[in-house]
N, C-alpha and C positions, 0 to 999 in steps of 0.2 A: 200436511197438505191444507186442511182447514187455515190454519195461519196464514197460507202462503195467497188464499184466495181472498180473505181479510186485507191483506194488504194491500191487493190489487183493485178491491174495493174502495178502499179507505184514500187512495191513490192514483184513481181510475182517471179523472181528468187531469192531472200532472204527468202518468205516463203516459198518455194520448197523445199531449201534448208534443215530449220531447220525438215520440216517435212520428208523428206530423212533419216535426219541424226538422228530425233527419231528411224522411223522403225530400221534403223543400229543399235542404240545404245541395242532398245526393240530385235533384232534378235542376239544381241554379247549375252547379260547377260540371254537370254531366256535358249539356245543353247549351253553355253558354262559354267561350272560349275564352274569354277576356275573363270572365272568374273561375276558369278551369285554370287558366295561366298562374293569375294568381295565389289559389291553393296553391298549386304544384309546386310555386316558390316560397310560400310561406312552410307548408309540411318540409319541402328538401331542406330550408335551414332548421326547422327545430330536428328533424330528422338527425340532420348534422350536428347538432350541438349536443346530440344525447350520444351518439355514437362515438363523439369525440371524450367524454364525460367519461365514457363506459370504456374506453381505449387508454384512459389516465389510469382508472380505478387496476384494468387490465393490466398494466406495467408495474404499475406499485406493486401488487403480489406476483409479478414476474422480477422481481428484481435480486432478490435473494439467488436466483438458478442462474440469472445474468452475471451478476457476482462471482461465483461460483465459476462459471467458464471464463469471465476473464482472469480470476486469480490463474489459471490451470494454463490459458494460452503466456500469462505473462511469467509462468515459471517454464514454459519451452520458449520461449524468444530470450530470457535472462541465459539461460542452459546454450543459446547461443552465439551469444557476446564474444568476441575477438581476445576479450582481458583475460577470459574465465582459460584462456588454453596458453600453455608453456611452450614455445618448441626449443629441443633441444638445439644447442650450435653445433655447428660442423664445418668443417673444412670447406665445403660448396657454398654458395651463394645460392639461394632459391627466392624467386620472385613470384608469388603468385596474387591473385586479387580477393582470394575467399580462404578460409581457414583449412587445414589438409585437417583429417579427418577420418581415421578409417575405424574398421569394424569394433576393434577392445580399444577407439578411442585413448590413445597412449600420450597425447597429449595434452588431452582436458586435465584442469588443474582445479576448478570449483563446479561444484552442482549445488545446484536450490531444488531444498523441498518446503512444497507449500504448508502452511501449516495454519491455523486460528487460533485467534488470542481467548483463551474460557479464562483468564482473571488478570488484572493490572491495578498494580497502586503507583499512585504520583506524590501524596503528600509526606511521604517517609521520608526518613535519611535517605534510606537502604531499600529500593524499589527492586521489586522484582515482577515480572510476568508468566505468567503459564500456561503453554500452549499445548494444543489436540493433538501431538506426535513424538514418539520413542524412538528407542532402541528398535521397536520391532517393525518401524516402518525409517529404519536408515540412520537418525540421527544419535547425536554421542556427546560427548563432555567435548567443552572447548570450540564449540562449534559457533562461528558467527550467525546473527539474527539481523536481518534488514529487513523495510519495508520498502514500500515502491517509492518513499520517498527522501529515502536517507536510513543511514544505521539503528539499531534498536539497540543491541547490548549483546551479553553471550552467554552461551549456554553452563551452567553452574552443576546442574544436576540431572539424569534423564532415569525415568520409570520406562514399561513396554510400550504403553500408550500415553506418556506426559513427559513433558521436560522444562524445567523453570531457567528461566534467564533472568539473568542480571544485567538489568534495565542502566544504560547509560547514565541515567538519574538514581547513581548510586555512590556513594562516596571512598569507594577502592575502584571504581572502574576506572582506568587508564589506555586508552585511546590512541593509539599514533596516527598523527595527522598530518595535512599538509596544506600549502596558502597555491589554489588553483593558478593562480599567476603566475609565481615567480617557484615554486615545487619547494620552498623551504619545511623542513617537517620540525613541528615540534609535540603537544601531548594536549588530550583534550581532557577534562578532569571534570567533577562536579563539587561545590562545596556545601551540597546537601541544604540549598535554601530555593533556589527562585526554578521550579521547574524549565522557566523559557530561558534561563541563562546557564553556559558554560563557559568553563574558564580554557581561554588555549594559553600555555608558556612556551617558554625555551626559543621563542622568536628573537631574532637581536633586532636591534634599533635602527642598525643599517636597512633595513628593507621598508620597502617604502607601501606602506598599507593605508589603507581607503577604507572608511566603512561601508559596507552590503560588499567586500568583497566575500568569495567562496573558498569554505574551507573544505576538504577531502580526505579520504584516509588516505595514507599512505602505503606504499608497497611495502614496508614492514610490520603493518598491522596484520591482525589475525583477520582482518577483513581486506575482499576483494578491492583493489587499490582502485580509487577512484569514486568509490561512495558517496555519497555528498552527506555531511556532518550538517551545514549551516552556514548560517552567516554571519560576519561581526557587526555588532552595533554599538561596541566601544572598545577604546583605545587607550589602554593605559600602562604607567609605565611602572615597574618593580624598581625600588628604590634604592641606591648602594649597587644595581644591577645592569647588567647592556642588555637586557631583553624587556620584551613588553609584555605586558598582563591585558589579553586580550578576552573581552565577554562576547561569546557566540549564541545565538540563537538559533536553539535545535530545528533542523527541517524536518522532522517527525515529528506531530504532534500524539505528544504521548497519554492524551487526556482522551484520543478517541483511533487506537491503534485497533486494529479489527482482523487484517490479515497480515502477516511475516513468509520470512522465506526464511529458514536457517541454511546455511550456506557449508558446505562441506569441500576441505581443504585435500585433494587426492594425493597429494604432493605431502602431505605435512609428516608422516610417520617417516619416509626418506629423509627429510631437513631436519627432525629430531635427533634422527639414526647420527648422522652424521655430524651435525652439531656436537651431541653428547660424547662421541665418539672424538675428537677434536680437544675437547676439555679433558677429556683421561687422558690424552697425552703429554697435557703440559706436569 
C-alpha cells in the first residue's frame, strides 16, 4: 500500500492530468454533436476492425471441427451417388427420376468410410499410407482409397484400428482406367520416379487424344468407375507398337493427402463367388 501511495505521489501531476483531459475529452463528445458524430465513427471502425481480427483468429481454431463435419457430410452425399448402386435387370422397364432404395438397401454396390491419413511417403519406389480405420470400424483388404479429389491407392493390410494402403505411387500398383471422351480403357502404372507423373498404356493410336484431356477409372477397376485419376500432359508413342505411352498427372496431390474415404465394394464377394466358380469349370 505504501508503494502504491509512492506512486501516485511520484505521478501526482501526470495522473491529474490524463484524468482532466478524460473529463475534457467525455464533456467535448458528450456536448458537442459534431464530435459526438465523429467519435462514434472513429470507435464503430476500430471497433470493427478488432472484431473482424478476432472473428479471423475465431475460424482459424474453428477450422479443424469444420473439417471434421464436412469430411462427414461429404461421406453421406458420396453414399449417395447414382454410380455407388447396381440395379438388378428385369423383364420390366422401370423409369424413375431418383434411385429406388429401400430398407436392407439391396442395391447399393459401394460405401465410403471416412477415414485420416496419420503417415504418407512420396519419395519411395514403393509409397505406402496409413490411415485412422480397421477391421473394427468396417474396413478390409482389397478395399479402394479415394480422396475428394481423385484415387489414392488400396488397401494392402488392415489391423482393428489401422490399415496401410498402397499408394498409387507405388511401382506394382496397376490401375484400370479410361480416356473421359471417348471411354477407351487402358492401365495407369507408376515407374517409381516423378511423383507428378504417371504412366497410362494399352491406348492405340487410332484415338484421337489432346493434352489436359481426363482420365477415369474404369468400370473394371477395383474402384468406383468414374474416379477422376488426372490428366495428360504428354503424348508419346511405344516404339515397334500401335498404342501410345501416355504421362498423366495425378489429381491427388499426394504430398499433402489429409483425408480418404476407403470405398467398400458390397457386390464383390458375389463376382468373386462366381468368377472363381466359372474358372473350375473349364
Amino acid at each position: 500500500m505504501r508503494n502504491v501511495f509512492l506512486f501516485i505521489r511520484r505521478y501526482f501531476n501526470f495522473l491529474f492530468f490524463v484524468i482532466m483531459q478524460v473529463i475534457a475529452l467525455y464533456m467535448l463528445f458528450q456536448y458537442n454533436r459534431f464530435h459526438e458524430a465523429a467519435f462514434m465513427n472513429v470507435s464503430g471502425e476500430v471497433t470493427g476492425r478488432i472484431s473482424r481480427q478476432y472473428n479471423n483468429v475465431e475460424y482459424y481454431f474453428n477450422l479443424k471441427k469444420t473439417n471434421d463435419q464436412l469430411v462427414v457430410e461429404n461421406q453421406r452425399l458420396r453414399n449417395l451417388l447414382r454410380q455407388d448402386f447396381l440395379v438388378n435387370d428385369t423383364s420390366h422397364t422401370l423409369v424413375v427420376d431418383s434411385i429406388k432404395v429401400d430398407s436392407i438397401e439391396q442395391y447399393r454396390r459401394y460405401f465410403y468410410y471416412p477415414a485420416k491419413v496419420i503417415n504418407n511417403s512420396v519419395t519411395a519406389q514403393n509409397n505406402y499410407i496409413t490411415i485412422s480405420r480397421g477391421t473394427a470400424q468396417g474396413l478390409g483388404k482389397d478395399m479402394a482409397v479415394v480422396s475428394p479429389s481423385g484415387i489414392v491407392g488400396t488397401i494392402v493390410n488392415v489391423s482393428p484400428n489401422m490399415a496401410t494402403v498402397m499408394s498409387l505411387l507405388h511401382r506394382n500398383s496397376r490401375v484400370s482406367a479410361s480416356l473421359l471422351k471417348t471411354g477407351e480403357t487402358g492401365s495407369i502404372e507408376w515407374d517409381g520416379k516423378n511423383p507428378q507423373e504417371l504412366t497410362f498404356k494399352n491406348i492405340p493410336k487410332s484415338v484421337q487424344i489432346k493434352v489436359g484431356d481426363s482420365v477415369v477409372t474404369s468400370r473394371y477397376s477395383t474402384f468406383p468407375a468414374g474416379e477422376m485419376v488426372g490428366v495428360i500432359t504428354h503424348i508419346g508413342e511405344q516404339k515397334e507398337s500401335n498404342f501410345y505411352l501416355l504421362t498423366v498427372k495425378p489429381s491427388t496431390n499426394f504430398y499433402n493427402v489429409q483425408f480418404v474415404y476407403a470405398v467398400k465394394n458390397l457386390q464383390k464377394e458375389e463376382q468373386d463367388a462366381i468368377e472363381k466358380a466359372t474358372q473350375k469349370q473349364e
